[in-house]
Structures are given as structure tokens and as C-alpha cells.
N, C-alpha and C positions, 0 to 999 in steps of 0.2 A: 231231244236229249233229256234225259231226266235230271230234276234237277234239286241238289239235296240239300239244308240248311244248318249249320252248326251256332246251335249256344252252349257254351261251355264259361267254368273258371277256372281254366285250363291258365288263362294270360295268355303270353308271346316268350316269356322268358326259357321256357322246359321245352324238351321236343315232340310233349302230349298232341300239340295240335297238328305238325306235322306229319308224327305216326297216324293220325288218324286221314287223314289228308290224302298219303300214300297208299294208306292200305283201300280207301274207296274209289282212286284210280285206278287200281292193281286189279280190281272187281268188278268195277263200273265204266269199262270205257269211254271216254268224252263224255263223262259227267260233269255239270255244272255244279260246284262247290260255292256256296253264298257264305261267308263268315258274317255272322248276324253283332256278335259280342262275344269276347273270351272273358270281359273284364268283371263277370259276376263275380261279387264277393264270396269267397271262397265258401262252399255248402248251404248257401242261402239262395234257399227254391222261392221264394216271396220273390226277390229281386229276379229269377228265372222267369218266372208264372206273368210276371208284370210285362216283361219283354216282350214273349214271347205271344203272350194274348194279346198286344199290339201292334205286331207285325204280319204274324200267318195269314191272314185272312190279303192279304197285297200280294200272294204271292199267284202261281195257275194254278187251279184245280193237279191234285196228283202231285205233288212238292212232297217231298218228304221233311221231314223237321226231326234231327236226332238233338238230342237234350242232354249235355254233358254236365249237370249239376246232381252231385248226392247220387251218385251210380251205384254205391256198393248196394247187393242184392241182400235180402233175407227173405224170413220166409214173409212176413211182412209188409214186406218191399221189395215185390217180385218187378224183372226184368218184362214187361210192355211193349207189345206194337198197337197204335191206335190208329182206326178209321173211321175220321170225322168229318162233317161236313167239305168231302170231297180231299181232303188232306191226311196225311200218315205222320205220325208220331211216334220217335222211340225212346224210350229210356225207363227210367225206374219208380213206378210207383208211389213212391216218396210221400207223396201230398200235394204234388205239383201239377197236377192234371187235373185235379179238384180244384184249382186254382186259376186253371187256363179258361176251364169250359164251365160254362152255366149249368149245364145238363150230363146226364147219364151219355158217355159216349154212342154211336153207333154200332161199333166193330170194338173189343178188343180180345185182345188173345197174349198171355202170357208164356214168354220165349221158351222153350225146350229146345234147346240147338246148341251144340257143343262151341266151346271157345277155339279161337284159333290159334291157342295157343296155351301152354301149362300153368298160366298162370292167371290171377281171380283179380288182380288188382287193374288191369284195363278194359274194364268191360266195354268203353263206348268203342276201342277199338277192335277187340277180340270179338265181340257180340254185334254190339248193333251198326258195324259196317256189313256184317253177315248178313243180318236183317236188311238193310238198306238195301244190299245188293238183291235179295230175294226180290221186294219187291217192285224194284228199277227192272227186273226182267219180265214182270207181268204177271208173276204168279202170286196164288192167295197168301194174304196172310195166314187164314186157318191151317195152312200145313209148315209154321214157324211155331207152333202149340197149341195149347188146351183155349178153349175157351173161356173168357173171364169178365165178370160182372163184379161189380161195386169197388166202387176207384177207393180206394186211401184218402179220409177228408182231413182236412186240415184248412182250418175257420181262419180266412184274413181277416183284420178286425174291418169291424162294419160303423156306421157313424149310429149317433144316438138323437135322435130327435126328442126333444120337450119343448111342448106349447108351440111356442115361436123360435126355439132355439135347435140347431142343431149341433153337434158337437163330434167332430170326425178327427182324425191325424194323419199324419203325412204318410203315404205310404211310396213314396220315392223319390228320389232326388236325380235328377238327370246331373251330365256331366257340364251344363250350363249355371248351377246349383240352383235351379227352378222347385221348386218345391209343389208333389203334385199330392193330393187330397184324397181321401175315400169320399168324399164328397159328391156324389155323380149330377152332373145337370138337371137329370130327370127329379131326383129329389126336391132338387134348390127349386126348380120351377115349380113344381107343386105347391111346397111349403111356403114360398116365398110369394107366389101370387103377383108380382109385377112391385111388389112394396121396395120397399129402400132398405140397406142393410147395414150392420157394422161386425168388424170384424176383430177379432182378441185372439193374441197367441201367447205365450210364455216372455216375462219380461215388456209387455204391449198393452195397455188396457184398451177397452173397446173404442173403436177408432171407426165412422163411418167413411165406409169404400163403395165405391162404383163398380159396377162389372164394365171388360173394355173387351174385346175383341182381338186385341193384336197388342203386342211388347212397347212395340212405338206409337202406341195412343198417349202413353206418356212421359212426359219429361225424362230424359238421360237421369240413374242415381233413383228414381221415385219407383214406387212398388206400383205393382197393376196383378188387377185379379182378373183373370180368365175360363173361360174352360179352352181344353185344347183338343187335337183330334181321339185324344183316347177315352173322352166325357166326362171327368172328371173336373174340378177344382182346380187351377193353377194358381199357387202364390210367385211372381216374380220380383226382378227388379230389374228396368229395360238397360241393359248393358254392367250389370251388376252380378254378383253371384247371392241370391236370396238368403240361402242356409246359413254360408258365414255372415251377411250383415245383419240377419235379422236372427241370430242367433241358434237357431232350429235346424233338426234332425228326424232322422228316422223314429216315427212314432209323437213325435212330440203333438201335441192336443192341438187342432183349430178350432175356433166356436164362432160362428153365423148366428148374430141374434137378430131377428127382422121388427123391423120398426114397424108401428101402427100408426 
């Protein structure tokens, strides 16, 4: 059975996620439907791109992934099917696929296919259940449109290394208020060379911290730094919500200075 995956900020409250729901059953007999997250912050592909390149890669080879954030089309922001590393992706150009993938995709092709309906304001339903459906039946993408090179970039911020320091921000907060870093392990271990570190955030002066492995390496209420399965940086607090007690948000500056 094919099986197809919805991120959207659609929510639960409107009946966006159920029209779409309906209309890939109507199309896709005994399709498997995976709701990933409705709760992206309404038109913010950062928090989409985060998700989403966290998840696809856990699902079989052949999953389809439609992308309900930032759909309206321009010329700009053209409607998208992508064929990547064994996976398909649809939705809009945005800057959000620059976001997902490291690299130039393999396959993409920009939609030409009429809506199923008169009007321009559901695309994920009028459009890319069309697409879904196409290719849940086996057939190319190349005959869903033209073909299409150079994604729409749009620059996550990246961290900043000097000397011994590096200086990164948060680039998401999970619904535990964990607070996770551009930070990537691959850096810290470089940079860091097995040394001892401290760490400063907004309101905090530099404070040496440990790296721990798990939430419960430390005390109920205390902060613990990790990396987690996505490689990045983790600030927590083991049964706490990080954001609110430690003040910090979307964006806010971390700084890793390593000790000599």
C-alpha cells in the first residue's frame, strides 16, 4: 500500500486537514495516511524543513511526503514534485526544500496539472493530492510537468566559530521546551577536541557544563546538554520546560567557549 505523509499548519481546528484526508482516499484506495504535525506555526517553513528533515529518512523507500506550509504558488514559488533519495516530496518551492536536503535534488519537476477544483486557495488539496495520486499508481513524475533545476535557497542561520568559541541559536523548540541548537556534533567535536567547556546564553554568564547522553543523567529541575538523534545541540532541563525557565526562544544566541 502506498503510503503518504502530511506536514501541514493546517492545526485540527478547520476542516483543511480532513478535506485533504478525503480527497487522497477518494484517489488512493487503502492508502496509508501518516499525520506527521499539523501544529507548524502558521507559514514558517524553518519549523517545516526542521521536521521534516528529521523524520523522512524512518520512513520505506517510496513514501511520499506532501508539505502543507507556504503553498500559495507564484512564479517564484512554483508548485514541486521531488525525487530524492528513494523518496517523493510535494509542495511549493518556498525555500523549504533548500532546507530539507543538503544537496541538488535528484528528480524535480515543476506541476502543470489542472486543479480539482475552481479555485487557487487549496492547493495541497486540489493539486498535490493529484500529484500523490499520480505517483501511488506507478507512473513518472516527468508527465506531472516540466522539468526543474535550482531549488529556491533560503540560508538557516549557520553558527559562527572564533578561536575557541563558537556562537550558534536556537533553531527549535520541541513541545517538551527542549531547546535544540545549529550547533551540529560534528563541529563541537572538531572544535572542541575532547577539552572541557562552558556555556552562555541571554541572561546566564558562562557557566561550565558537561556533555551527558540522556535527560536523566541529571538531577530532576537541573539543565543537561546533549546532542540528540537529529546531531545537533540540545539545551534541556530533565523534567522541566528549558525555554520558559531559562528564558530563551527562537533564535536567541548560544555560545560554547572551550577551555584550554
Amino acid at each position: 500500500m502506498p503510503i503518504i505523509t502530511l506536514t501541514s499548519d493546517w492545526g485540527y481546528r478547520d476542516p483543511y486537514l480532513g478535506a485533504v484526508k478525503g480527497a487522497l482516499l477518494k484517489q488512493i484506495p487503502g492508502v496509508v495516511i501518516v499525520d506527521i504535525s499539523h501544529d507548524i506555526p502558521k507559514y514558517n517553513i524553518r519549523q517545516a524543513a526542521f521536521v521534516i528533515r528529521n523524520f523522512y529518512r524512518d520512513f520505506p523507500a517510496g513514501t511520499i511526503h506532501i508539505i502543507g506550509v507556504l503553498t500559495e504558488e507564484s512564479e517564484d514559488h512554483p508548485h514541486v514534485v521531488i525525487h530524492h533519495n528513494g523518496y517523493y516530496f510535494i509542495g511549493a518551492d518556498s525555500g523549504v526544500f533548500s532546507m530539507i536536503f543538503d544537496e541538488e535534488p535528484q528528480e524535480m519537476v515543476m506541476l502543470d496539472v489542472y486543479l480539482d477544483s475552481n479555485y487557487q486557495t487549496f492547493s495541497s488539496r486540489d493539486r498535490f493530492v493529484k500529484a500523490a495520486a499520480h505517483i501511488a499508481h506507478g507512473k513518472p513524475i516527468l508527465e506531472l510537468g516540466y522539468s526543474h533545476t535550482g531549488l529556491t535557497q533560503k540560508m538557516s542561520l549557520q553558527p559562527v566559530v572564533n578561536g575557541n568559541t563558537i556562537r550558534g541559536n536556537v533553531i527549535y523548540i520541541d513541545s517538551y521546551g527542549n531547546l535544540i541548537s545549529n550547533i551540529s556534533e560534528t563541529l563541537f567535536r572538531q572544535l572542541g577536541n575532547k577539552r572541557k567547556f562552558s556555556l552562555s546564553f541571554r541572561g546566564h554568564k558562562a557557566t561550565p557544563f558537561r556533555e551527558y547522553r540522556a535527560y536523566g543523567d541529571v538531577p530532576e529541575g537541573e539543565i543537561v546538554v546533549l546532542f540528540g538523534t537529529h546531531g545537533f545541540m540540545e539545551i534541556a532541563i530533565n523534567r522541566g520546560k528549558a525555554n520558559n525557565m531559562l528564558g530563551l526562544e527562537m533564535d536567541s544566541t548560544i555560545v560554547i567557549n572551550f577551555l584550554d
